[in-house]
N, C-alpha and C positions, 0 to 999 in steps of 0.2 A: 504494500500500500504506500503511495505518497500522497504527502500530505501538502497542500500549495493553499493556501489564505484561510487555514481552516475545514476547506474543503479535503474532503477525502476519495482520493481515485485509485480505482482500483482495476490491478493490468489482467485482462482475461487471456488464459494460455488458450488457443483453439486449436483442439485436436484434426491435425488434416486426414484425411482417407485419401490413397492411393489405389489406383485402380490395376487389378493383375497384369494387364496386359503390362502397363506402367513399369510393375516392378518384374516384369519378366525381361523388360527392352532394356533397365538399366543393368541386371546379372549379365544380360548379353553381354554388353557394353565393357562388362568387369571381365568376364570370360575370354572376347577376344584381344582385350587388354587396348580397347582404347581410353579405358578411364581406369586408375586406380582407384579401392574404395575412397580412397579419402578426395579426390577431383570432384566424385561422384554426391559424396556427402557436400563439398559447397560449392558447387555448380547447383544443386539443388536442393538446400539448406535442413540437409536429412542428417540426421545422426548415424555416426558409425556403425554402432549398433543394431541400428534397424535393416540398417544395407546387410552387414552378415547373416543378419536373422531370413532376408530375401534368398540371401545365395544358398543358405543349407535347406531352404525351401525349394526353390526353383530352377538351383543349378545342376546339371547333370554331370560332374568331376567333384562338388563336394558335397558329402554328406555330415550327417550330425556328427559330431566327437571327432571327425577330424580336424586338425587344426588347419586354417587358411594361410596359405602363406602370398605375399602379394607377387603375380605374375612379375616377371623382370622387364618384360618391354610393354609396359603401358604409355601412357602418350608422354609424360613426365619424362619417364628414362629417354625416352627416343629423344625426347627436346632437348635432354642435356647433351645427350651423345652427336646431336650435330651440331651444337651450336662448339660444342668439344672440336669436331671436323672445321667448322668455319677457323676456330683461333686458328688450325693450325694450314690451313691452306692461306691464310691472311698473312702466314710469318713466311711460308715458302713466299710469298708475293711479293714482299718484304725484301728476301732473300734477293730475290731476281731482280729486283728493280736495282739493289745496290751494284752486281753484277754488271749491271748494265750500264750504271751511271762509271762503274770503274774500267769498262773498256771502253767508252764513251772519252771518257778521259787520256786515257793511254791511246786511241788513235789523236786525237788532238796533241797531244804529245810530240806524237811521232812526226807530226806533218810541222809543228814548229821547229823543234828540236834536228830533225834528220832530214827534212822537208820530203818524207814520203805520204803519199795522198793516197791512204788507204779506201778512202768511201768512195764509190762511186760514182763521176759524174753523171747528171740525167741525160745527154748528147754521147758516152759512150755505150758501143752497142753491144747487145747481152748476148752472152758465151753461147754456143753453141750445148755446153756442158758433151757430156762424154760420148755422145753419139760418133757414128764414124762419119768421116767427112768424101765423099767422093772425089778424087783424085784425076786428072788425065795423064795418064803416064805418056813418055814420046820415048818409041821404039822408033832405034833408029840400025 
């Protein structure tokens, strides 16, 4: 109860009902491990408890008295495990780009220092690469 000017108010719990269909979509939900129970409790403001009490009901892997243990790749783990994958392809990127700026460097190097002009101008014309070249030979 609180109390505000004398007045006394008073906070009513309401009991919600859930409908089976309901708590059979959200065990799905636990089973193929897009939600752990605990996502599942506040995504949908249900107590832990009650969700277990669904799964040894509804679920076909567990039964009364065994103990639940929570799936490993629920949406939770997967989130951490790529956001895991982004830091470290962000450090290879990292990696590459200093690479890059350091032979970026050492050809500017080379063309002051040695005055060799490793980059290619846009007006020279591109290699054949390894293909063979037809020849006219002069038999004489």
């Amino acid at each position: 109860m609180v109390k505000k000017m004398g007045i006394k108010k008073v906070k009513i719990n309401q009991r919600r009902a859930f409908s089976e269909e309901f708590k059979k979509a959200r065990v799905k939900e636990y089973e193929i491990g897009t939600f752990a129970v605990s996502e599942i409790g506040r995504l949908f403001g249900i107590q832990k408890a009650v969700i277990y009490r669904w799964i040894y009901k509804y679920s076909v892997y567990n039964k009364k008295s065994v103990k639940i243990v929570e799936m490993k790749y629920s949406a939770t783990m997967k989130l951490k495990e790529l956001e895991t994958r982004i830091k470290e392809l962000e450090q290879i990127v990292g990696q590459k780009q200093i690479m890059i700026d350091y032979l970026e460097k050492m050809i500017d190097l080379a063309k002051e220092e040695l005055d060799i002009d490793i980059k290619k101008n846009s007006g020279t014309l591109q290699s054949a690469g390894s293909s063979e070249t037809n020849k006219k030979q002069d038999i004489r």
